[in-house]
N, C-alpha and C positions, 0 to 999 in steps of 0.2 A: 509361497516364498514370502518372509516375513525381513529379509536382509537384503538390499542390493547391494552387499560387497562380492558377492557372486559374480554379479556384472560388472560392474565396476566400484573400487572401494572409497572413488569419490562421492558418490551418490548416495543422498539418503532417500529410502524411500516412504513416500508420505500416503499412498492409497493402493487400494488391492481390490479388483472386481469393482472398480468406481464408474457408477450409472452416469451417462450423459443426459444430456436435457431431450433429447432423440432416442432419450430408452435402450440404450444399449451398454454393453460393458467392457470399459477400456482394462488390460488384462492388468498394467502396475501404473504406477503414478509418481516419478521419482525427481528430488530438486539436486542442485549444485551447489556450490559454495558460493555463484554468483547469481544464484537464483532464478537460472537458469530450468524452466521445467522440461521434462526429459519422460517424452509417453513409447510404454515398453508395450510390444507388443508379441505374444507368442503364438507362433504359429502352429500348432499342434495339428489337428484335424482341417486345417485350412487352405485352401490350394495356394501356390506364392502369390499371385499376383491379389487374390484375395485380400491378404493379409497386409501387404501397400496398400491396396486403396484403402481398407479398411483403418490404418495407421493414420495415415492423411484426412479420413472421414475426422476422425478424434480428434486431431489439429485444429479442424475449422470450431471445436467447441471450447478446447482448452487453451486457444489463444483470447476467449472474451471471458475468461474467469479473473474476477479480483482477488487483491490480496485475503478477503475476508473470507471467500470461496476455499481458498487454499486452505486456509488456515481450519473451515470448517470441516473440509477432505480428510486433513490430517487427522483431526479429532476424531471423528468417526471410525477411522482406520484403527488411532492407539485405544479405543474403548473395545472394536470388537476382539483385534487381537492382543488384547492385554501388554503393549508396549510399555517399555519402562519412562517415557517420558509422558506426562498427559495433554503439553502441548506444540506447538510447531515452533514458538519459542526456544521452547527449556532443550526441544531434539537438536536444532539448527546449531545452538550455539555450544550442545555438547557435542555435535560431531565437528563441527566446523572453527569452533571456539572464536565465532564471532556471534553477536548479536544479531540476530533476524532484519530489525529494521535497520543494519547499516548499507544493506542490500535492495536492489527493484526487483522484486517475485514477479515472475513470469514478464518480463521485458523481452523477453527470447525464450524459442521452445526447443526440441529435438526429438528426432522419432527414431525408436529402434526396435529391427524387428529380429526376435532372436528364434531361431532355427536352428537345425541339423545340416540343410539345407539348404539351396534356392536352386530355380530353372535358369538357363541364360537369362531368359528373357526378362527375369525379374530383377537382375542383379544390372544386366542395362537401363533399365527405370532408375533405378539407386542411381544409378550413376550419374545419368541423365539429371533427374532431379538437382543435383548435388553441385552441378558441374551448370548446368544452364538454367535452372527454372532457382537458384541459388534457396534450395531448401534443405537445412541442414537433416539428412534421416540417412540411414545405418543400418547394418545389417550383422549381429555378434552368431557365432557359431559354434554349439559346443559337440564336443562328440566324447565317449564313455568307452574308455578301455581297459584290461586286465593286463597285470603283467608281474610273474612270480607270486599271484595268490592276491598280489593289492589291486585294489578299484581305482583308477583315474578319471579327472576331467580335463579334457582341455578346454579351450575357449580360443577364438580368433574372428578378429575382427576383417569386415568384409574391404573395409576402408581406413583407415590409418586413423584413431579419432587424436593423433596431436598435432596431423595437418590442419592448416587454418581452414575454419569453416564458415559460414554465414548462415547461424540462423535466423529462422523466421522474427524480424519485429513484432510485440506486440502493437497491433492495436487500440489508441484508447477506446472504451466505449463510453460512448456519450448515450444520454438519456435529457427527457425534459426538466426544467428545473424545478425543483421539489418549493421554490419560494422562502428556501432558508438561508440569510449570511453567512461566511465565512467571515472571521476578522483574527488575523496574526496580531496579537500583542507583543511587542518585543518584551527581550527578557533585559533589558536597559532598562526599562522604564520602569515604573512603581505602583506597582499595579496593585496592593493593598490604599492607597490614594484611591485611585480607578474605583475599588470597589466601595470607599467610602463615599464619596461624591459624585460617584455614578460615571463614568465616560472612558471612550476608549480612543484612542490616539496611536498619532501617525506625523515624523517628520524628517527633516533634514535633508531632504529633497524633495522636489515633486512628489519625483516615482513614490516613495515612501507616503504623501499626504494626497494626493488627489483622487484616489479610489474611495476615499471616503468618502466622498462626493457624491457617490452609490446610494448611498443612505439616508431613507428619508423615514421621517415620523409615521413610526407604526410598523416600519419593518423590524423584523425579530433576527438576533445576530449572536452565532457562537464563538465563542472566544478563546483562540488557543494562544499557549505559549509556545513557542518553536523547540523544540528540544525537552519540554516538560511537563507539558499535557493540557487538556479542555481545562479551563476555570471558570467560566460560567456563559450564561445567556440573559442576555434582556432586550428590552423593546426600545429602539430610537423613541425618543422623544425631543427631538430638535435638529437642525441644519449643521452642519459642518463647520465649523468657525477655528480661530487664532485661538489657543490654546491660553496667551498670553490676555487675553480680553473676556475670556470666560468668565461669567457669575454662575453661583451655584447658592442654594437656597441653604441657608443653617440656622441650629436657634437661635444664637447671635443675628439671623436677618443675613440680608443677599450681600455679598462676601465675592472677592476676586480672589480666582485659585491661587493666583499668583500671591493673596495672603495669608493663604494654607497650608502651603507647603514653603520649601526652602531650595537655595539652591543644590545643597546635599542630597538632598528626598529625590528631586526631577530638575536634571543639570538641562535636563533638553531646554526645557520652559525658560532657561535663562541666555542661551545659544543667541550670540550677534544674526541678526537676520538681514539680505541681501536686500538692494532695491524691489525688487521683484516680490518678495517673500516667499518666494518660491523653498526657502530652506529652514521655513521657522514650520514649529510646532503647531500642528491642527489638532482636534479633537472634536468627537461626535458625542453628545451627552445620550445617556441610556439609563430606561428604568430597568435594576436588575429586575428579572425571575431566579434565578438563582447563581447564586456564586460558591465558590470554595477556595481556600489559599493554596500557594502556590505548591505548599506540602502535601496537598491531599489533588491536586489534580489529578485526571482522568485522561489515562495515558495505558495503550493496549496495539500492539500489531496491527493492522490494517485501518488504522484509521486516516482519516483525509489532512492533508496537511500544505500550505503551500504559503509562500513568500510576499506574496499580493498583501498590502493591508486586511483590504475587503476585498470578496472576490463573490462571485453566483457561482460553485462548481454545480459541474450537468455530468459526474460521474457518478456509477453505482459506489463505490467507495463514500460518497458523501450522505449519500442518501444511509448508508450502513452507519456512517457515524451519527449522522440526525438520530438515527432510533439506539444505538446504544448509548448514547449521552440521556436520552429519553430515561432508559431503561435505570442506568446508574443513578439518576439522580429524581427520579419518582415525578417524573411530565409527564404528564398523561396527552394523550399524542393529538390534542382535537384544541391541545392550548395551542 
């Protein structure tokens, strides 16, 4: 089966005969419009209750998959069976006519296990599950009839799927910290400045300026724009400071930012600032390693992204972006 509009024609499906990390093989692999992933299971030669626990087995692995996992599922899937999209992108948003990252992949799972059949007993598990242990899994039914010379299918579901359901939560998973920064650059700010004079910035509240604080001389920090992709990495080389008191060294000799830019270029740097200062503009100065403009950022499906100025993320998601920024832009992985 290379369609699940068979099953259902909301779902697309992304993997077929997809190996778990336990060596086995989940029989389809199919998403939602809410990204929602949805593990089909058929029962063929398998006794019913088999074929539950066995559904449930697959759950416990395709609830700790990243977005990047998914996306690499997909891939594999549209190469072996010559799909017309080549990736989880370009499928998502031609079935769905939304864009992939406007949605959380696998925040929520669902199990369905399709038969001819089931015993009582199995269809009491369903139920049970469903009903007290709040785990969204299914059970669709087709059966194969003649009538006047033509072939039929029907299809019928075991449980109603437009009753409200509660599927499974993902899980985050966490891992140890890889020792790389995260740093949000807002897309306010002027970040061709940033890459001429080196520094990355955070203000207009705390929230927004005190994680810089994080950052000390010699830590190494990637730099995204929200909405628009990585633009580049480099190495702290100094303390957290008032963006307003910054020097920066140029051939003219040491030079206050504040007389290199204007208030046009970076409106922040000129913002009334409270007793406290809690609302004025900080910034952390950085040698780049490498940069690019904001036209050529590096911007791709699962990569890690979050709100925090600076932040230590401890998800695989981060660790996936560390090495494909690597990859993109010729780091060799031991700088």
């Amino acid at each position: 089966m290379q369609d699940a509009s068979i099953l259902n024609r909301d779902w697309l499906l992304i993997g077929r005969q997809v190996r778990t990390a336990f060596d086995k093989l989940i029989d389809l692999l199919a998403i939602d419009a809410n990204g929602t992933v949805i593990i089909i299971e058929l029962k063929r030669d398998k006794t019913p209750r088999d074929v539950v626990a066995q559904a449930i087995d697959y759950a416990s692995w395709v609830v700790t998959l990243a977005d990047y996992q998914l996306i690499d599922i997909y891939q594999a899937f549209a190469e072996r069976y010559g799909r017309p999209h080549a990736t989880l992108g370009e499928a998502f948003e031609a079935k769905f006519g939304i864009p992939l990252d406007s949605v959380t992949l696998n925040e929520s799972h669902q199990l369905v296990v399709v038969a001819t059949r089931l015993d009582a007993s199995s269809e009491r598990i369903i139920t049970y599950l469903n009903e007290h242990a709040q785990l969204s899994i299914n059970a669709m039914f087709f059966a194969a009839f003649e009538d006047g010379g033509n072939r039929y299918l029907s299809r019928a579901w075991m449980i109603d799927p437009d009753e409200p359901s509660q599927p499974v939560a993902r899980k985050a998973k966490k891992e140890p910290w890889n020792g790389e920064f995260y740093a949000s650059f807002g897309d306010d700010r002027p970040w061709e400045l940033a890459r001429r004079y080196g520094f990355i910035a955070g203000g207009g509240a705390a929230w927004y300026s005190k994680t810089l604080a994080m950052l000390s001389a010699g830590d190494r920090v990637w730099v995204n724009i929200p909405k628009t992709g990585y633009v580049g990495v480099g190495e702290v080389i100094g303390e957290r400071c008032r963006a307003d008191e910054h020097r920066v060294t140029t051939e003219e000799g040491n030079r206050a930012l504040l007389e290199l830019t204007s208030r046009e270029e970076y409106p922040h740097l000129y913002q009334p600032v409270n007793s406290d200062e809690d609302d004025a503009e900080y910034l952390v100065p950085v040698r780049w390693l490498h940069t690019v403009s904001r036209e050529q950022a590096f911007s791709e499906v699962g990569l890690f992204g979050n709100q925090n100025t600076v932040c230590k993320p401890t998800t695989p998601k981060w660790s996936h972006t560390v090495e494909r920024l690597k990859q993109a832009w010729g780091i060799e992985s031991e700088q």
